[in-house]
C-alpha positions as CSV (number, residue, x, y, z in Angstrom):
1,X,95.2,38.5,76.8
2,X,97.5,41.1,75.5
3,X,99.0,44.4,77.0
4,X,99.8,47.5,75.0
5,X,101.9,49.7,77.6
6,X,103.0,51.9,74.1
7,X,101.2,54.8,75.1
8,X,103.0,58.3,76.1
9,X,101.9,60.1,79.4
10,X,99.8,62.8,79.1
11,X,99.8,66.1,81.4
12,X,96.3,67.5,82.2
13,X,95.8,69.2,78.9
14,X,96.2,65.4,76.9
15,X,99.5,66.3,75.6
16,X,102.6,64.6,75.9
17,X,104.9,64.9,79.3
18,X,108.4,65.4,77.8
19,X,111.6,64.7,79.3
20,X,114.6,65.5,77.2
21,X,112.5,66.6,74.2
22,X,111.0,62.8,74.4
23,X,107.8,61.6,75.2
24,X,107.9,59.0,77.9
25,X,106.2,55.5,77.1
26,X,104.2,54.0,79.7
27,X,106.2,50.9,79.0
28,X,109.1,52.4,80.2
29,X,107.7,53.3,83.8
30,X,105.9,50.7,84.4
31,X,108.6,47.9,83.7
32,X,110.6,49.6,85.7
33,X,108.5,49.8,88.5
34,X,107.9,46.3,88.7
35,X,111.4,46.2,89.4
36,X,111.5,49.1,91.6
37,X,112.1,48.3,95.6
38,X,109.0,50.1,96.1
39,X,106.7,47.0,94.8
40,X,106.8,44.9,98.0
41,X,104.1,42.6,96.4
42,X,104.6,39.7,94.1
43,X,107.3,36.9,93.1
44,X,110.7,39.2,92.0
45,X,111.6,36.3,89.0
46,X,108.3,36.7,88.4
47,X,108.6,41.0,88.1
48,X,112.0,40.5,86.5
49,X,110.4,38.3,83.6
50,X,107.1,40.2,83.6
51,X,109.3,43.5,83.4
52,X,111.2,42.0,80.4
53,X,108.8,41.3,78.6
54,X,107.5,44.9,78.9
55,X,110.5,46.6,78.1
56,X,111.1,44.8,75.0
57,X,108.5,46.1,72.5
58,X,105.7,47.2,75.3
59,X,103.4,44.6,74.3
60,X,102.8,41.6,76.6
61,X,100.5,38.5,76.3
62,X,99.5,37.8,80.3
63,X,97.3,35.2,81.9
64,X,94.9,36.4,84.6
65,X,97.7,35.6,87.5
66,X,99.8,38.4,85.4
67,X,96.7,40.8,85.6
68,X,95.6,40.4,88.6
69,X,99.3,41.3,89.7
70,X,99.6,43.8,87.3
71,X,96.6,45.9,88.9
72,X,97.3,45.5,92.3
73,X,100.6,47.4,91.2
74,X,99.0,49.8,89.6
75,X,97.4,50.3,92.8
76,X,100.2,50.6,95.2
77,X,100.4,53.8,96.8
78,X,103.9,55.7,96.5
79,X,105.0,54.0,93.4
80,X,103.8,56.4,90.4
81,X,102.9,60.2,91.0
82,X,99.1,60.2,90.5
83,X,98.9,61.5,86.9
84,X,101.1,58.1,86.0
85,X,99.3,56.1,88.2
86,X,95.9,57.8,87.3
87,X,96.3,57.2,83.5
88,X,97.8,53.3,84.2
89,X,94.2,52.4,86.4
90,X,92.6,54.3,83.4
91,X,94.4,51.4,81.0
92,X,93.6,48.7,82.9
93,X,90.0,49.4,83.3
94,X,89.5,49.6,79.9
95,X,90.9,45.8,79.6
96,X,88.2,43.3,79.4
């Protein structure tokens, strides 16, 4: 199965959030919040290489281990602000 994380983050209107005139990739939050000390879940090689991957070109080809770590992630509380972590559940439940 492959990932796309290549999307920008939308504010409540659907356009995109900005930070230094630059619209910020979800593949650049979310690898580094595998990596963040905030994730107390999962394997950190396992982060490190997942996160890696991400970074590199936002696309990912995981197994079902990968996904199922992926969303409980996306799930943990005090990791993204909601609209991030809103938008990132919204991703994932779309994957089938």
């Amino acid at each position: 199965m492959r990932l796309d994380f290549n999307f920008n983050i939308k504010d409540l209107s659907g356009n995109d959030v900005l930070e230094q005139g630059k619209a910020i990739p979800m593949k650049n939050i979310f690898s580094n919040a595998l990596i963040s000390p905030a994730v107390k879940i999962g394997d950190v090689l396992k982060k490190w290489s997942l996160a890696q991957r991400i970074d590199k070109d936002g696309l990912v080809d995981i197994d079902e281990a990968d996904l199922s770590l992926i969303k409980q992630i996306a799930n943990e509380k005090d990791v993204f602000v909601p609209a991030v972590q809103a938008q990132l559940l919204l991703y994932l439940d779309s994957i089938k």
